[in-house]
N, C-alpha and C positions, 0 to 999 in steps of 0.2 A: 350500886349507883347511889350518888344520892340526892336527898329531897331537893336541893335546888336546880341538878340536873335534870329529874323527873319535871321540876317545874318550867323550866327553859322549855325543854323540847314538848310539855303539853302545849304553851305558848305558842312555839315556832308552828305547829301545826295547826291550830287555833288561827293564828295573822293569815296566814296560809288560807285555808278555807275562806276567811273573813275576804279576805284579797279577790277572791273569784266570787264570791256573794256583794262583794261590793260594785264591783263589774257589772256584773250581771243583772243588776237594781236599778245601776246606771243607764246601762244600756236598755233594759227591758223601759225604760220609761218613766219611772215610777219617782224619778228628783232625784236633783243633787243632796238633799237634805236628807232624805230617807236614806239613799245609798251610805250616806256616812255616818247619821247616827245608827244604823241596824246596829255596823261591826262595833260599837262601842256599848251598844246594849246588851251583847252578846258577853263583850266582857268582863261587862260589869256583872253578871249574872253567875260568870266564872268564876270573881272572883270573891264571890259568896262560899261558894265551892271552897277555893284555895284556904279560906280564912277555915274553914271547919276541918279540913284535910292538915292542917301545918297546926298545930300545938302553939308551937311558938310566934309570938309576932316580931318578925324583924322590917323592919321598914325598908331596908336592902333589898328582900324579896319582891315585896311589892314592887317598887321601884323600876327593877331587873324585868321582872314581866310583864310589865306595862312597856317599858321599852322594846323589849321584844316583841312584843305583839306591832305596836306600831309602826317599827322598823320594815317591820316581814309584810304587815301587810298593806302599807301604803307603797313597799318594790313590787309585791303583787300585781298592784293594784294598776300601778303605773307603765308594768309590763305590756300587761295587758288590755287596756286603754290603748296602747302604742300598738299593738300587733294587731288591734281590732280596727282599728282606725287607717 
């Protein structure tokens, strides 16, 4: 497999999580402001991570898992707001 596969589906699980942690920050109370910067604090902490893990820098990557992150977990997010509601 490789490194940008790996880094996709760390993401897609990553949003994922982020999706139900955002919910649930939501919902427990706690602000609309906290509920949405946590999952982006979370990211950014990842992708301290990704920069030490990838050798190379391509701005592609980056890019791509940021996207994915976002994508995955604002459907999450949004799922689940609606089923909760």
């Amino acid at each position: 497999m490789k490194i940008e596969q790996k880094i996709i589906i760390a993401y897609t699980i990553l949003g994922f999580c982020s999706g139900f942690l955002t919910n649930y920050l939501f919902i427990s109370g706690l602000g609309l402001i906290f509920a949405i910067v946590a999952p982006f604090v979370i990211y950014f902490v990842s992708l301290l991570f990704l920069v030490v893990f990838v050798k190379k820098k391509k701005i592609l990557l980056f890019y791509n898992s940021f996207v994915t992150f976002l994508l995955v977990w604002l459907t999450i997010w949004i799922l689940l707001y609606n089923l909760g509601g």
